[in-house]
N, C-alpha and C positions, 0 to 999 in steps of 0.2 A: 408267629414272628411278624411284626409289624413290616408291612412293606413302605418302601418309600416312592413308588409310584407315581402317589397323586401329588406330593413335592416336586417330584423332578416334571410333570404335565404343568402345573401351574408356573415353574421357571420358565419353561418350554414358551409356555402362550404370553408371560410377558415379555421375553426377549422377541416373541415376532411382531408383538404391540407395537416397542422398542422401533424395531426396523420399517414395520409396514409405515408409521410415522414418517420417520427419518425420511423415507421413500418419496412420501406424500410431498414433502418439502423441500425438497431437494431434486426431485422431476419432474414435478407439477408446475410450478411456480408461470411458466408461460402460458398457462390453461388459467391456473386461479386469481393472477394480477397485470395487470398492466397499467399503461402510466403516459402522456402526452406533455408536450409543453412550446410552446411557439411564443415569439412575440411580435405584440400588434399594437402600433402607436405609443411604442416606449416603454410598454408595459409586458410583465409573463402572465401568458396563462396557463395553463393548467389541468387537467385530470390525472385523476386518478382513479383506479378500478380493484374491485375484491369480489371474490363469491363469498369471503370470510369475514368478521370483524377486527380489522385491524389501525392502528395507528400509523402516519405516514409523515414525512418529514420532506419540504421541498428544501434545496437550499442552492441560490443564484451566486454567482462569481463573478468578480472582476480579475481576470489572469492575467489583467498589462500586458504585456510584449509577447509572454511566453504562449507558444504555440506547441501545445497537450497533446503527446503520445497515444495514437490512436490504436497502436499495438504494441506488443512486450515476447523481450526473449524471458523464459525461466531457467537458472542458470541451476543445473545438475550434472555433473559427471562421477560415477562412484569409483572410475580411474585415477581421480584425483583426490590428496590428500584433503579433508575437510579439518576444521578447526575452531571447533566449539566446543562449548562444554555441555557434558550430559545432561537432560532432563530429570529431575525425578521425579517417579511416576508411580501413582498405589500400584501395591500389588494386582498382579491379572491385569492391568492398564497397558493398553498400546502405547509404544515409547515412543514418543516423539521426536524421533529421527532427524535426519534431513530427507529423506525418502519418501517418508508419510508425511512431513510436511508440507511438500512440493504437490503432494499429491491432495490432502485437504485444499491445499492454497487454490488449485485449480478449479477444484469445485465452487469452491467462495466466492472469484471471481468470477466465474460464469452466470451464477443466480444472480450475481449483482452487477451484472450484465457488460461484464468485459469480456468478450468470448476470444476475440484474434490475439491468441498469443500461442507461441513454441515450445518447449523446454529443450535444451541447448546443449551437449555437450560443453566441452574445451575449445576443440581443433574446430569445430562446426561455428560455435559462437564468433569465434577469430575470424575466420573466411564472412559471415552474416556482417558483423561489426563493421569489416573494411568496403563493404558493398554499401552498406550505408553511407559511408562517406563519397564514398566515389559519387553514386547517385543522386546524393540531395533529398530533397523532397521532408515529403512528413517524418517529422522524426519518429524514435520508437525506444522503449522503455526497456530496461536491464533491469529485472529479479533475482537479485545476489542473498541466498541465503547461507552459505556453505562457510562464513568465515572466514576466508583466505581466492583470493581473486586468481583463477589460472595462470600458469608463465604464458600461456597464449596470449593472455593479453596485458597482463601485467607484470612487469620484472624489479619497480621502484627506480626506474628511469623515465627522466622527465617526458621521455619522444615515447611511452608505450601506446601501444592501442588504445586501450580503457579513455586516456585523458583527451586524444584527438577524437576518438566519434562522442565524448560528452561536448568539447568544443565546441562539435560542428547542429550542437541541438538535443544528443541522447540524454535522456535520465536515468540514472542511477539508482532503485531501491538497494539500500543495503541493510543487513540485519546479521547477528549472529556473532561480530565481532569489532574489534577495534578495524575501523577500515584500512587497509594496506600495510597494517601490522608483518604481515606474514604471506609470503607466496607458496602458492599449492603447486605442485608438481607430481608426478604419479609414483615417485620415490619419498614424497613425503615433503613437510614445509620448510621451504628456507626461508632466511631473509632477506629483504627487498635491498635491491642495492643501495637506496637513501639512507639507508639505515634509520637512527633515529630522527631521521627529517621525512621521513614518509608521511605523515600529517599535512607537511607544509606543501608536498604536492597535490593533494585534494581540499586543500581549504586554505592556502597560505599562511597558516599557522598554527600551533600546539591548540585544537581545541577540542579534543577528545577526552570523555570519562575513562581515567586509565583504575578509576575505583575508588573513587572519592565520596561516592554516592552510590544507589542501589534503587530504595523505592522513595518515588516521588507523594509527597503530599500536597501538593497545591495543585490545582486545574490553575490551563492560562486561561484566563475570561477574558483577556484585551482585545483578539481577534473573531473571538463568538466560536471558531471552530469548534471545539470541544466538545459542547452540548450539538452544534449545529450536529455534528456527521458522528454523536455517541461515541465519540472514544471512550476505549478502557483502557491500555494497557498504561501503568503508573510507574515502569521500569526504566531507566535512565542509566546503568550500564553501558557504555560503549558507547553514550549519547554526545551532539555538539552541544558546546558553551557558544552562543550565539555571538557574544560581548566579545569574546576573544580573536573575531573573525577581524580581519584588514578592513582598514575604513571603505567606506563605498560599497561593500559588497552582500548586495540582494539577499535578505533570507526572512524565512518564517520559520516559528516556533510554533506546534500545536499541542494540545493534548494535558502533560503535567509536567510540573518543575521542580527539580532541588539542587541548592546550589549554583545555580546557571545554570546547570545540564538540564534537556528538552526532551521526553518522549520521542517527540518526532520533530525534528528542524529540516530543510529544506534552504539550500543553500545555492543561489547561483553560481554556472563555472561556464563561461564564454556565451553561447547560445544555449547551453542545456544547463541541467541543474540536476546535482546530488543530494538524493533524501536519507538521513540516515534515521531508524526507529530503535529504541532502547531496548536493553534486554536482552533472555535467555530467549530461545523457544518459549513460547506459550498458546495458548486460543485467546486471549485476550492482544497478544500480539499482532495472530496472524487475521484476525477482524479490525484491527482498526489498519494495517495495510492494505485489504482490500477495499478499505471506506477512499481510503486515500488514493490509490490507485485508478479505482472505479472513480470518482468526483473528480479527477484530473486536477486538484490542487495543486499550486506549486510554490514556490518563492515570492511571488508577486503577488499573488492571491488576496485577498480580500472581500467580504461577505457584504451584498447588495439588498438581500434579502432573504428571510430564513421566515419561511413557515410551516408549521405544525398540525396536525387534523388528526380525524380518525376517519373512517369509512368502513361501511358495513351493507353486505351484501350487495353492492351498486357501486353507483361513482358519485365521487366527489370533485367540484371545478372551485376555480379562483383565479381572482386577478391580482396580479401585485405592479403596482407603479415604482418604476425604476428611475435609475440615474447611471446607466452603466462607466460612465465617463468614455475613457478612448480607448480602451484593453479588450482583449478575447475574452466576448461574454460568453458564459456558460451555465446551466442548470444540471443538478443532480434530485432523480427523486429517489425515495428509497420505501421500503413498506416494514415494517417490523419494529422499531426503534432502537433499542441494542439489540438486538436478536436479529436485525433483517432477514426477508424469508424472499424480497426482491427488489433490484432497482436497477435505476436506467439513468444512460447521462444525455444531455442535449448540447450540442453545440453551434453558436448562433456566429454566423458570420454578421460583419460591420449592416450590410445592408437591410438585414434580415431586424436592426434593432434601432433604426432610422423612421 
């Protein structure tokens, strides 16, 4: 009788191939790359570093007024009702939860060198949220991916928590749902007291994909993002109509479009600003969220300079001549190109680009 032995030794030694990899990449990255950038006499400079062959991607900002989250809560509570729709996933496939999500998500942003952030309860987020305000100071970023925003802090009243610390400077990621659709409680979702004017209190007006559209086919090329920070994800689901917002008011569109709906729009609300990203769960989702989070992009944003290399075994420098105008300059570099395996952001105060 034939055994199957050397079948299951050979699955055996690709799955550790599999992992020892993943390992490689995913713990190594401060050993195998690093990345510098300063500016001197109006101009970035630049390195970059591999012990491996890879391709790398600088890309400089202009953020205007806004002053970029240098930390983030991650918002998870599994006491609280979530509201989203399932993933489907091959067979044998880890389901892409909100659990595992949260939990990739962490990783992602680490290697791509966001390390200062929390994952949050409800009640905990609520008490963090209100100490923000009170204090001032550097704002800090909200990773909403659960669909339905807590009664801690949101109930669809215009005086909730959520809208006073974005006021006062917070950012907003959200994903996962139509925003403020629905509130989560640990008995399950109600409705927001606006009922169907819950829109018009995060953006002053109906400008949500309630299903009009799905997958996007056009990349936006007006603001260079796209290719700048490799977006992928082309889902517009749940996403803002940019056109629809109240005259005057601040926003970027990145990524891809159908119908007016935006992958990812970014929308100013007092001194902070909410970003909403299209779509179900996916990896195409949860990478171009941390391009975005990691690069500090916001509403005001715009691209000063965007360059492209490769480097192999050493480093690679460069100078680029700027024009930052009057806004918080910033650099993001990254190593991988869609795939990144690392990056880093720099942040250049007024004097530092005089």
């Amino acid at each position: 009788m034939k055994s199957d032995r050397p079948v299951v030794a050979i699955a055996i030694a690709l799955v550790a191939i599999v992992l020892i990899g993943e390992a490689i990449v995913y713990t190594s990255g401060s050993q195998r790359y690093s990345a510098s950038a300063e500016v001197s006499d109006g101009a970035l400079e630049y390195s970059v570093s591999s012990k491996g062959t890879n391709v790398f991607t600088v890309v400089a900002t202009d953020n205007g007024s806004f002053s970029a989250p240098e930390s983030a809560y991650i918002y998870f509570d599994a006491g609280y009702a979530p509201n989203y729709a399932d993933v489907q996933v091959a067979v044998g496939a880890k389901p892409l939860d909100q659990g595992y999500y949260v939990r990739q998500l962490q990783s992602t942003l680490g290697y791509r060198g966001f390390a200062d952030f929390s994952v949050m309860g409800a009640a905990e987020l609520a008490e963090a949220m209100a100490a923000d305000v009170v204090a001032g100071g550097r704002p800090r970023a909200l990773i909403a991916i659960s669909g339905a925003l807590p009664s801690t802090i949101y109930t669809g009243d215009a005086g909730d928590p959520i809208f006073e610390w974005i006021r006062s400077g917070g950012s907003l990621y959200w994903l996962g749902g139509l925003l403020g659709a629905k509130v989560s409680t640990p008995g399950g979702l109600e409705e927001p007291k606006a009922g169907d004017g819950y829109q018009r209190l995060f953006f002053g007006a109906d400008c949500l994909n309630e299903g009009e559209a799905d997958m996007a086919l056009s990349a936006i090329s007006s603001n260079g993002y796209r290719d700048a920070l490799s977006l992928m994800n082309n889902r517009v689901r749940y996403a803002v109509d940019a056109s629809r917002l109240p005259e005057g008011t601040k926003s970027l569109s990145v990524g891809y479009e159908e119908g007016g709906y935006s992958s990812i729009t970014f929308v100013g609300f007092g001194e902070g600003m909410i970003c909403v990203i299209g779509g179900d769960y996916s990896n195409y989702q949860r990478a171009d969220l941390a391009q975005i989070v990691c690069s500090r992009i916001c509403h005001e944003s715009s691209i000063v300079a965007w360059i492209g290399g490769s480097v192999s075994r050493g480093s690679e420098s460069g100078r680029a001549e700027l024009d930052w105008g009057g806004g918080a300059a910033s650099a993001y570099i990254y190593i991988g190109g869609y795939f990144p395996v690392y990056g880093r952001y720099f942040g250049f105060e007024q004097d530092q680009r005089d």
